[in-house]
N, C-alpha and C positions, 0 to 999 in steps of 0.2 A: 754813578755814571759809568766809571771801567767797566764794572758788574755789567750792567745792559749793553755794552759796545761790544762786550768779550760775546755773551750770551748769542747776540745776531752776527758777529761771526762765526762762530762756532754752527750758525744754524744754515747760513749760508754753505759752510765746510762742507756740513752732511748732507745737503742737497744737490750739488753742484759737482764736488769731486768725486771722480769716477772711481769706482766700491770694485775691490780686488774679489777676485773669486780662484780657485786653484788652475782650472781652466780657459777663465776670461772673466774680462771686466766688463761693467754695464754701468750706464749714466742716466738717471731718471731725474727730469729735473722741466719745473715750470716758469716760465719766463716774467711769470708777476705772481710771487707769491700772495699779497695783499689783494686781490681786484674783489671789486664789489659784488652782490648778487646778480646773476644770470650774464655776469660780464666775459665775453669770450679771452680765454686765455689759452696759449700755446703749450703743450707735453710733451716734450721732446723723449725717446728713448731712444738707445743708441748701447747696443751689444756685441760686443769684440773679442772675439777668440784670440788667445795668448801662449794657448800649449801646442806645436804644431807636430806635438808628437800622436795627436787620435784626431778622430771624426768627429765631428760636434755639429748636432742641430739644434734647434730650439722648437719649444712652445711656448707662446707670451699670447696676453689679454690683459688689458686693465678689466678689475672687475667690477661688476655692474652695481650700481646704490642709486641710492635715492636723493644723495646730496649731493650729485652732479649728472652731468650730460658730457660723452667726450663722441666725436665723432670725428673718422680720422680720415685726413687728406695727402698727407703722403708717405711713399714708402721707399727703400730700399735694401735689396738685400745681395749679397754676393755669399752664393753656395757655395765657392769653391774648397775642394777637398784640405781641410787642415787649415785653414783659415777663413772662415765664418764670420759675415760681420752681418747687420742689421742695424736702420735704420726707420723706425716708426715716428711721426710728426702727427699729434692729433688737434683739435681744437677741445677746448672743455668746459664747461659752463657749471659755473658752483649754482648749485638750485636753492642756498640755505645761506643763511646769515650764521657768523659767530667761525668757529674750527670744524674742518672738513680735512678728513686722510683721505687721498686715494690709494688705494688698495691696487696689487697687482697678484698676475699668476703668471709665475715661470718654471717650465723646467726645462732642464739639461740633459741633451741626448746623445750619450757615445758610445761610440762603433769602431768600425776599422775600417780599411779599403776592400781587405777580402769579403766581408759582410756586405756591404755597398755595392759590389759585382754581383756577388752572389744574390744579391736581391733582384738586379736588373737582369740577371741573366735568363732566357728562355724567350718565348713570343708574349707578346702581349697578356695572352690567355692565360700564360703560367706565371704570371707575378708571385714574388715569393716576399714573402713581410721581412720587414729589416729587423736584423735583431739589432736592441740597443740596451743600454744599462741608465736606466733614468734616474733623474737625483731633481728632487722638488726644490729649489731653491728661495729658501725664506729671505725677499725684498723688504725691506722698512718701507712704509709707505710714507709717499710726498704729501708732506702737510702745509695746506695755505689757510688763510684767515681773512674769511671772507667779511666785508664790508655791507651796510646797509644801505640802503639807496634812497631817497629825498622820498616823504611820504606825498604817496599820489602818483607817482611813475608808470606811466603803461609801455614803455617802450624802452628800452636797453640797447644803447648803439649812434649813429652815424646816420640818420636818414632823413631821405626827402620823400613829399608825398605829392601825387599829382591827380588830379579826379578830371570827369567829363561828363557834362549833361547835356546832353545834342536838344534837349528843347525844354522849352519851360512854361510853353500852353498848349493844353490839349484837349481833349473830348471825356465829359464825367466817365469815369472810371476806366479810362484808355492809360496803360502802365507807360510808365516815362522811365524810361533805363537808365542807371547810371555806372561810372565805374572809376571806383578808387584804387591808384596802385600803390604801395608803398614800396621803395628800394633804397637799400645801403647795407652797410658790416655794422653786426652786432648778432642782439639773441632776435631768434624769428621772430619777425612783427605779427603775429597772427592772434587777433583779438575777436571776441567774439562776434561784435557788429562796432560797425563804423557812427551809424547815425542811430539816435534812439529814438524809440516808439515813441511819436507824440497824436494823441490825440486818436480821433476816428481813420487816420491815414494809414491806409495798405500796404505792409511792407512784403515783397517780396523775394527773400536771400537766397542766393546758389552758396555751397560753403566756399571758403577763400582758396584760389587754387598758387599753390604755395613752389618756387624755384630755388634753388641752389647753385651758388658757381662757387666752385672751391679753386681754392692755386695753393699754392707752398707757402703761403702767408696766414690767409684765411679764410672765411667762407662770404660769400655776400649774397643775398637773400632779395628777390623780389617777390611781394606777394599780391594778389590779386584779387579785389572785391569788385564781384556784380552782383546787383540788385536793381529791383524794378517799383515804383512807387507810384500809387494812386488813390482818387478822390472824384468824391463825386460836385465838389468845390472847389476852390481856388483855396490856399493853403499856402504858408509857411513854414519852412524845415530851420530851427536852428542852428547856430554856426556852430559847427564840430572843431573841439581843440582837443589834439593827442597829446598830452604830460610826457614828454620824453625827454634820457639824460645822457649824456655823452659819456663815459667814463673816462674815454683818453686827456679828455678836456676837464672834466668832472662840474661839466655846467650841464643845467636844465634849459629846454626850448622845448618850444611848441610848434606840434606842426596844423595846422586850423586850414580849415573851407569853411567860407564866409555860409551866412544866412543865404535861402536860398528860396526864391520866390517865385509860384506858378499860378499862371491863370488859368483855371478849370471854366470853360462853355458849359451850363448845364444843359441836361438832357432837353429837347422839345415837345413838351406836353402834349400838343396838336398832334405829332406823329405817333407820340406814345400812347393816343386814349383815342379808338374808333368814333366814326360819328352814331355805329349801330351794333346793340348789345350785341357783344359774341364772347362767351355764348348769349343765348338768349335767356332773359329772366327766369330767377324757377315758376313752373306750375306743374299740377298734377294732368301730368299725361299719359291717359290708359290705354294709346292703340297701340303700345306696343307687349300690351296682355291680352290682346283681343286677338293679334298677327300669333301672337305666342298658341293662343286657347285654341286657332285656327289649325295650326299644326298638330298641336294632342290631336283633334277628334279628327283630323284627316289619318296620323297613323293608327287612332284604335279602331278608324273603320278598316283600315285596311287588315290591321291585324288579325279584327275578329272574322273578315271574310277571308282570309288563309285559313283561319283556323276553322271553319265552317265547311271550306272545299275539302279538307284535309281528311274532318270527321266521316262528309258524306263519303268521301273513297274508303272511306273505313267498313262505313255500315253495306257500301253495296258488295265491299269483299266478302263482309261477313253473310252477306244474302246471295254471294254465290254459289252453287251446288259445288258440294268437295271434290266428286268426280273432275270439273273444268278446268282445277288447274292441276289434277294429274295428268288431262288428257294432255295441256299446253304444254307440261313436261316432258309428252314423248318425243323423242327425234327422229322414231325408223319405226316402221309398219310393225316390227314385230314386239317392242314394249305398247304401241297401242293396242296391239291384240292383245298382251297378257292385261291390260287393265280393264279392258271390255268384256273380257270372260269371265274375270273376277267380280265386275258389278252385277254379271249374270243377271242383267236387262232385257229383257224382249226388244225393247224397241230398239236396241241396237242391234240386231240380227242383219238389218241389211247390208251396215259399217265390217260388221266381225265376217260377214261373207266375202267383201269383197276385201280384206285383210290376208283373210288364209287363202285365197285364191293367188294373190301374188305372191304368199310367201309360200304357199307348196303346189302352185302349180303354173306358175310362172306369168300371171294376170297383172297386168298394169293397171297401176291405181296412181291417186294423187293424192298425197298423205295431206295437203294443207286442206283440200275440198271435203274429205273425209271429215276432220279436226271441224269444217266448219260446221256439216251439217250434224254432225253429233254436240256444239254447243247449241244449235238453233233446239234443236229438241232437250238439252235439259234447261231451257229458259221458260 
């Protein structure tokens, strides 16, 4: 029995009493070593410069694991030159039954005043990095022993829970909204659904939108379920009980919405089912391969008579004298004369006269009247 008194003093000692260091002391220590799974407990840290003969900053973090949650709510610090203190306050949630250390990171930062100017001095622009001499300081970590919690438990904490359902008859498959909050201190209430799937009814979930209010104490959490629920019947929803435990109390309650009851109006047949098929019943109907056929043979007739005008412009090009459209190609009396002298025609003797006549002796002609009655004669 001494043995075990001695032993949790001694364990107290090491948690509690503030741990000498060359240049300052530091106090790491939790306010319930014992608390049960996911039960929120308080982390005090608390760092005190003691040598006012140097500069001293710090770097601190608890480090991160998997067999807790810390999230910290207050702070304080006083930089002043030579005497450094710090004050961190977190909340922290053991995530694990049985013994859990938290773990810490600190080092220790010293400088001097000349350094310390010398860093600040310049504009903005020219910031110059602080030289410092760092020394990693190996922490023992705070060990608690965590508790189990009453098999069945969905809720860790201090809460109440309040819901609303604005109606409870409505039109087949018309969504009836509802919305449960849950608020108080403890670990988040945030569960995956509130009301479970029963049967053929429609559940529709937004996820839970989840608050935080912290103080210098602790955190207290409201969180918020909307969902919307439907049927094409009238229907019954189970009464929902949440298995919750208090730790400060270390009693189990429940927080429960009774059974809950709606009358669904089914749909109206009459409205739902015309008096006249629509569509109409099947049968085979061919006019609209007839409307269809109707259109092929209007474009192949047209195609084939483009393609008919297109050929004869062809054949009567090819049946026109070569001469025609060198004569169309001339622009001025004197390329019409050299094509006329060149076909060396008789029957162009009257055209080739009256050609050289204006071009070497000064005779008006009319080149298009020329053009025309020399095509009349090679037709």
């Amino acid at each position: 029995m001494k043995h075990a008194l001695g032993s949790s003093l001694l364990f107290l000692f090491a948690i509690i009493l503030p741990l000498q260091a060359e240049n300052f002391t530091y106090d790491f220590h939790v306010d319930n070593p014992t608390p049960y799974q996911n039960e929120p407990i308080r982390l005090s840290v608390d760092i005190n410069q003691t040598n006012p003969d140097v500069v001293l900053f710090f770097n601190f973090a608890v480090n991160p694991s998997k067999a807790y949650r810390v999230v910290q709510i207050d702070t304080v610090q006083d930089t002043t030159l030579h005497h450094s203190y710090i004050h961190y306050l977190y909340v922290l949630y053991p995530l694990k039954e049985g013994p859990v250390d938290v773990t810490f990171d600190l080092l220790e930062r010293v400088t001097d005043e000349h350094k310390v100017a010398y860093s600040f001095s310049g504009d903005r622009d020219d910031f110059k990095k602080l030289e410092t001499v760092d020394h990693k300081v190996e922490v023992p970590p705070v060990h608690i022993d965590v508790k189990p919690l009453p098999e069945g438990t969905e809720l860790i904490g201090d809460f109440t829970l309040d819901w609303e359902i604005k109606q409870h008859t409505a039109e087949a498959y018309e969504p009836i909204n509802m919305k449960v909050v849950i608020r108080g201190e403890g670990y988040p209430p945030v569960l995956d659904h509130i009301f479970p799937q029963e049967g053929e009814v429609s559940f529709f979930r937004q996820p839970p939108v989840v608050k935080n209010f912290p103080d210098k104490k602790s955190i207290r959490y409201e969180v918020t379920y909307t969902m919307a629920v439907s049927h094409d019947k009238s229907f019954t929803l189970s009464a929902v009980k949440l298995h919750a435990f208090n730790p400060k109390t270390e009693k189990s309650y429940v927080l429960e919405i009774p059974e809950q009851h709606f009358d669904i109006h089914p749909a109206d047949r009459s409205i739902l089912l015309d008096s006249s098929d629509n569509p109409l019943p099947f049968h085979v109907d061919f006019s609209w391969f007839v409307t269809l056929l109707g259109y092929l043979l209007t474009f192949a007739a047209g195609y084939m008579s483009a393609r008919s005008i297109k050929k004869k412009k062809r054949e009567q090009a090819a049946l026109r004298h070569p001469l025609e459209e060198k004569i169309a190609a001339c622009k001025d009396a004197r390329s019409l004369l050299q094509v006329l002298m060149a076909a060396d025609k008789q029957s162009f003797a009257e055209e080739t006269e009256a050609l050289e006549n204006a071009l070497y002796r000064n005779g008006k002609i009319d080149l298009k009247q020329i053009k025309h009655s020399l095509r009349e004669k090679l037709s």
